[in-house]
Structures are given as C-alpha cells and as structure tokens.
N, C-alpha and C positions, 0 to 999 in steps of 0.2 A: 698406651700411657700418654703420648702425645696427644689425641685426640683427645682424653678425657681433662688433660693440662689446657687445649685450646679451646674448650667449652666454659670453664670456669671464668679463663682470661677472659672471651669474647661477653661473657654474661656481664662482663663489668663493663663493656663500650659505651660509649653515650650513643645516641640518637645523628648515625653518619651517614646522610642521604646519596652524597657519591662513592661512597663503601658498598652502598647498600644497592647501587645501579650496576655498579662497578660486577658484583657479586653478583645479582641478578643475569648481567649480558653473557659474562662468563660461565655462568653452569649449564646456559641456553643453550648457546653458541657451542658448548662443550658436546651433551646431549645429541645435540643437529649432527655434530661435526662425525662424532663416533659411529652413531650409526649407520650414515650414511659409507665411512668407508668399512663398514659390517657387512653391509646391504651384497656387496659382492662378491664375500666370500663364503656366505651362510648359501648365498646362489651358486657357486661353482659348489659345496661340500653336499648340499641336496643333491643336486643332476651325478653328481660322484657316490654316492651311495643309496641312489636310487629313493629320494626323499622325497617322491613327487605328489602331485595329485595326480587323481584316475577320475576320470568321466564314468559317471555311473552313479544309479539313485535319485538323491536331492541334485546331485553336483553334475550341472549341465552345461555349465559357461564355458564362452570361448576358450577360457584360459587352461579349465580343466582339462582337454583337450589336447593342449601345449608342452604339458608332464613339468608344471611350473613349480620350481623348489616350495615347500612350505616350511622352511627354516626361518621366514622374515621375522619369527616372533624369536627367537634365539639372540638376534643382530637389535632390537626392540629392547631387549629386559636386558641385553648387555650392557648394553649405550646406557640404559638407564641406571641400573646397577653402579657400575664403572665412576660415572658423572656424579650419583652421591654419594659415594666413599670419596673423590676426590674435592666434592663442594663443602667438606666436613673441615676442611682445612681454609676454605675464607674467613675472613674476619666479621662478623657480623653476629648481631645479639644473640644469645642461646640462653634462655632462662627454664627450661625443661629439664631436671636433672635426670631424668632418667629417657632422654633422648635419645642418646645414644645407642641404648639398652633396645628400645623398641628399633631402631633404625636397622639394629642387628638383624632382628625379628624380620623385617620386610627383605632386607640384602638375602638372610640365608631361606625364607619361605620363596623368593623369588627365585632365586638361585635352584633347589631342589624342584622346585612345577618347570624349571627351562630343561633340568638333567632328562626327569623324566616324561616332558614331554616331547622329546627326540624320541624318547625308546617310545614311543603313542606312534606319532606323525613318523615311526619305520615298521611298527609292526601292529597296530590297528587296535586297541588293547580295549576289553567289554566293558560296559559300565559302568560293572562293580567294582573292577580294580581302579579306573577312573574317580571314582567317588571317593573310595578310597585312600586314594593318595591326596583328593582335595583337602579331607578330612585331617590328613598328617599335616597338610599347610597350613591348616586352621591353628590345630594344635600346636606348629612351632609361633606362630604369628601370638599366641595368646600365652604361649610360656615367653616371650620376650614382651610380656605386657603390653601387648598391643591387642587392646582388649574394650568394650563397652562397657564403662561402669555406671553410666546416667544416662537422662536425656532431657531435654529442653520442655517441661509439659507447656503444650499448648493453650492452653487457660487459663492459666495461671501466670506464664513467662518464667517462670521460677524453675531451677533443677531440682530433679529430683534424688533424694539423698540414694547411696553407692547399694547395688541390688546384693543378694545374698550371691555369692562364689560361682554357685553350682547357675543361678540364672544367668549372671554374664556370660559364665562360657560358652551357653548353650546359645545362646543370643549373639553372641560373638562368633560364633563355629557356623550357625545357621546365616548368619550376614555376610559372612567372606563368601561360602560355597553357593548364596543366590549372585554374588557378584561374580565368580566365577563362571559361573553355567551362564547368566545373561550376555557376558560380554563373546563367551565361546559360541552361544545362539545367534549373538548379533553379528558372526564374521562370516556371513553368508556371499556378500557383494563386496567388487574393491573397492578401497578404500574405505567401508562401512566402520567399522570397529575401531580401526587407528584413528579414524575423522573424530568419531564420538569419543574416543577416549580424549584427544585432543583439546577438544572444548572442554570435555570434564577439568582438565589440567587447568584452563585458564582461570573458568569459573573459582574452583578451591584454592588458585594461587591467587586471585583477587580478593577475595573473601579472610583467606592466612593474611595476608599483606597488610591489606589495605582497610578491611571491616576490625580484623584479632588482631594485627599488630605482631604476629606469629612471622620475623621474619627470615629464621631458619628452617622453620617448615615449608615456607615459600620456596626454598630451593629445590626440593624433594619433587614438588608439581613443577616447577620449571623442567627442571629433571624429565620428566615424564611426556612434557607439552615439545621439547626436542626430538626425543626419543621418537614418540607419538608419530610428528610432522615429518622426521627422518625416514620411516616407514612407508606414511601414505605416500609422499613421493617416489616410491620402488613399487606402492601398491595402487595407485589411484588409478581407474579401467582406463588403458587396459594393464594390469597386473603384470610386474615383472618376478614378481615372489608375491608368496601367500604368506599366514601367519602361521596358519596350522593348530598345533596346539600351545604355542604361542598364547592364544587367543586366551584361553585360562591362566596363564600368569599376568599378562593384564588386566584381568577381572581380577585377581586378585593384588596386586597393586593398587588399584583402585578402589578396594574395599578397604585395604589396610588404610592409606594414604586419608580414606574419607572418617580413620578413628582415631591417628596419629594428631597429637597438637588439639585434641580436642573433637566431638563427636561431632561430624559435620554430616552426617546420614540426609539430612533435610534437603542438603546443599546439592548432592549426589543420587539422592531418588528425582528431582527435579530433572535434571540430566539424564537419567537411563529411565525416566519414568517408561517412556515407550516404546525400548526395548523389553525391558521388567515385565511390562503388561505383557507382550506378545510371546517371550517366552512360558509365562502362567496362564494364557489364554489356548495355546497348541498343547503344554499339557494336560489343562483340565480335558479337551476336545482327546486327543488320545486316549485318556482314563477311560473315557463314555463310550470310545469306538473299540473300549475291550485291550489295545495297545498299550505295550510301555512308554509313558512321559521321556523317558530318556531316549528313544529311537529318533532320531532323525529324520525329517522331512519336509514337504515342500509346503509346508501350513503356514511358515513364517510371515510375516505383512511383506516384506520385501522380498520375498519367492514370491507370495500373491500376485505385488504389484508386477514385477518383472513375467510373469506368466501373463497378468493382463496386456503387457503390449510397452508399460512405461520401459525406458531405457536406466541400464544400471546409473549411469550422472544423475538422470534425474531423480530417480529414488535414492540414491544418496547424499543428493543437493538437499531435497525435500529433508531427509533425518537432521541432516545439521542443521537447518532453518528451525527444524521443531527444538531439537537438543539446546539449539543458543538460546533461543529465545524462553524458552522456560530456564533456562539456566541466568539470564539475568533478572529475570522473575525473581528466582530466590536470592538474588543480592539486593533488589532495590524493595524489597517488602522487609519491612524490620517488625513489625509485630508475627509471635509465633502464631497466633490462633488465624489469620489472615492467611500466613503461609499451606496451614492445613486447610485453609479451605482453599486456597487456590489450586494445592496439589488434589485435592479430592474432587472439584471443577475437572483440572486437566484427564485426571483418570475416567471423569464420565465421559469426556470428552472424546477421550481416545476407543475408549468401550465401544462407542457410538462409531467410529470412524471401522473398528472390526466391524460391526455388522454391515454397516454400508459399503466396504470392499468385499467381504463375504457376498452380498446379496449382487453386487454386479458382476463380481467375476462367474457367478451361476446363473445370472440372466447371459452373461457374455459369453461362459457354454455352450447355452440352448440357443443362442443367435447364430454362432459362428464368428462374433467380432471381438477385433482383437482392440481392446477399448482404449488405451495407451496411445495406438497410433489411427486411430478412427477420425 
C-alpha cells in the first residue's frame, strides 16, 4: 500500500535535479555495496555444499581447476533485487501506473531463475528442464505485463499500433529466452558476462535518463550497473566465484529491463549484438554437424580466441571496447532507419570477423602456432 501511496505522490514532483543525483548515488552505491558483502558468502555456501565448478569439456581455465564457487550470480540478482525494492521508496518522478505491477514481474521472475538455478549449478539439470523453466520466467514476466506490445518501425519513425495478444506473447516469450541463453553462452571467460551486462546498464540508464526522461526506470539499471560491477570485481581473471547459472537470470533482467519503461530492444541488440551473433552462429554450425544447438562447446568467439593464444584480459578487454562502442552508437544516432542500418553494418561486420578467426585458427592448426602470442 505504501509503495503504491509513494508512486502517486512522487508522479506529482516537479523536475528535482538534486533528488534526482541524490537517488541516482544511492541506489548505485546501494547495488555496489550489497553485493559486494554477498560476494563472500554465496563463496563460503558453494565450497560448503559442494557448488563448484569441475574442469572438464568446454571448461578448461585456471579457475575451473580451483573448484571455484558458482554461486556469484545468487550475490548478482540479490544485490540487484534487494536495491529495487528498496529504490522504490526514493522520491523521484513515477509517471508509469502500472510500474510497479511489472517491477513485480522482474523481482519475482528473477527471484524464481536464482531458486532454481542453485538446484542447476548443484545438480547439472538437461536442457529440456532448463528451457523449461526459462519458459515459466517468460511466462511470469509477461503475466506481470512486462511484455512487447510495439515497436519503433524503421521507415517510417512512427510506432506501430499494439500487436494481437497471442503475437506479443510469443514475441515477448521468444525475447527474454534469446536473452537468456545469449548472456548464459556469453559467461564462458571472467569477467565476460558481468563486464557486458555492465555496460548494457549504462547504456539503457543513459538512454531512460537522459534521451526518455524515464527517471524511475533509471533506477532499475543503476540497479543492475552496481550489482553488475560488484560481481566482476569477485569475478575479473583471475575469478574468485563464478556466476554459474546466475548467468541466465541476468539474461533475463536484461531482457525484461530492455521492455520495461518502453521497448528499448534497439538499444540492447546494439550491446549484445556480438554475443547474439556467436551464440546463433555455434548453433546453426552444431545443427549442420548433426548435434544439439543446446550442448555446449568450445565453438564460442572467446573459447576461439582463447584457444588461439589471446589471453582471457585481452579478449574480454576486446568485448567491452566492441559492446561500449556500439552501444553509444545507438544513443548518438537518433534517426530509426539509420539505426537499422548501422546494426545490420555491425552484423556484417561481425559475420566477417567469424569467418576470419575460423579460417586462422585452422591455418593456426595446421601450423602449430599459437597466434595470440606469436
């Protein structure tokens, strides 16, 4: 009752730019603060209940080796969690009446991928129950109308009027679980996945803020960009905790977060474009090689590169230079049709960049050299 009293009140605030820093430092700084003292306890309750990683398959790094907790995404989605229920209570504009309504939707779909991704990252679970339970996130996330009802057409710059029920769902259901699987594909190296989510944060809190004028949803990615940074710090190589299955609850924060306040997809394919490609590019190569898309392996661009010789820093220095820099891409391009073609630039681009590391690490093979440190 109170929350929905301080949304009303807060929609009537004027325009309070030290309320509005004030509220900004504090949900950061809240985020940062929670996680970080999470970060030590999610490590002591792994090593205590046997929550490790195991060396073997894709998983060959130092760390796996170490029997390094994967609980860090637990101490991640808490901190984050915690931070926006508690930033629900600053003072600052709210003019989304049914904000709250969806915030639920992100708290309790985040909430259920953290439960049961402890029982995953303890007892290894196939697929199909994996997909499955993505599926139920989907599902709670779009019963708390967090959901895709338009999109910005390109051509035109005009929205497009609200799709029939049965397409949003499906479209809403199929966009959380590609953000899901991409950000779970992209936590192959430390610090990879928190890095990237990290900037995704900035980017969409720039964009809420300062382009929408959205400045309670701004909290939500601050939210995330603490959470985020609290993380890579426990996770940046060499790794003191992993995410584990973590890794999918922030894909899915990050899906929801990119339809909350308005469809920012544009803003967010920019930002994961090249992980997106590399998780749809190892599928399609597994369909062809007779394998399941869903198995795991060392096809990824950053198993590549780290196979070729590059060091884990530098291929995840490399992601974040790609991920910032197309991500201010899409804040400093204001025409929609501009924006598609630069993301469909980026895509060729990136296309091109698979086959040119495909085609050296199979000359680097047949050489013997280890191309990275050559």
């Amino acid at each position: 009752m109170f929350l929905g009293w301080a949304t009303q009140a807060t929609a009537s605030l004027g325009h309070n730019p030290l309320l509005e820093v004030f509220a900004f430092v504090i949900t950061f700084t809240t985020a940062l603060s929670l996680t970080l003292l999470l970060m030590p306890v999610c490590d002591w309750v792994g090593k205590r209940w046997g929550i490790t990683s195991k060396a073997g398959g894709r998983r060959t790094a130092e760390a796996d080796y170490r029997r390094v907790s994967k609980l860090g995404g637990v101490a991640l989605s808490l901190g984050f969690v915690i931070t926006v229920l508690l930033a629900q209570q600053l003072p600052v504009p709210r003019f989304d009446p049914n904000e709250l309504t969806r915030l639920a939707g992100l708290v309790v779909g985040a909430l259920f991928l953290s439960v049961v991704g402890v029982i995953d990252d303890r007892y290894e679970l196939k697929a199909l129950p994996q997909f499955a339970i993505q599926f139920i996130a989907a599902a709670i996330a779009i019963g708390f109308q967090v959901f895709i009802e338009y999109f910005n057409n390109p051509f035109t710059g005009q929205q497009t009027d609200p799709w029939h029920p049965l397409v949003t769902i499906i479209l809403t259901a199929f966009w959380l679980v590609v953000t899901m699987n991409t950000v779970n594909f992209l936590d192959g190296l430390d610090g990879l996945a928190g890095g990237v989510a990290f900037i995704a944060g900035i980017v969409l809190f720039v964009n809420s803020v300062f382009i929408l004028g959205q400045t309670s949803v701004g909290l939500l990615h601050l939210a995330l960009m603490g959470s985020a940074l609290g993380f890579v710090l426990f996770n940046f190589y060499p790794a003191r905790i992993f995410m584990g299955s973590g890794a999918v609850t922030l894909g899915y924060i990050l899906g929801a977060l990119a339809i909350i306040g308005g469809a920012k997809m544009a803003t967010i394919l920019f930002v994961i474009a090249l992980p997106l490609l590399d998780a749809a590019w190892q599928a399609a190569n597994r369909l062809m090689q007779g394998r399941s898309p869903f198995r795991g392996d060392r096809g990824h661009l950053h198993f590549r590169l780290l196979d070729m010789g590059f060091s884990q820093r530098q291929i995840v220095s490399f992601y974040y230079v790609f991920c910032a820099l197309f991500g201010v891409l899409t804040l400093v391009i204001e025409s929609q049709f501009f924006k598609l073609m630069a993301l469909l630039a980026m895509m060729a681009l990136v296309v091109l960049g698979f086959f040119l590391v495909e085609r050296l690490q199979k000359h680097g093979d047949r050489k013997g050299i280890n191309i990275g440190k050559s």
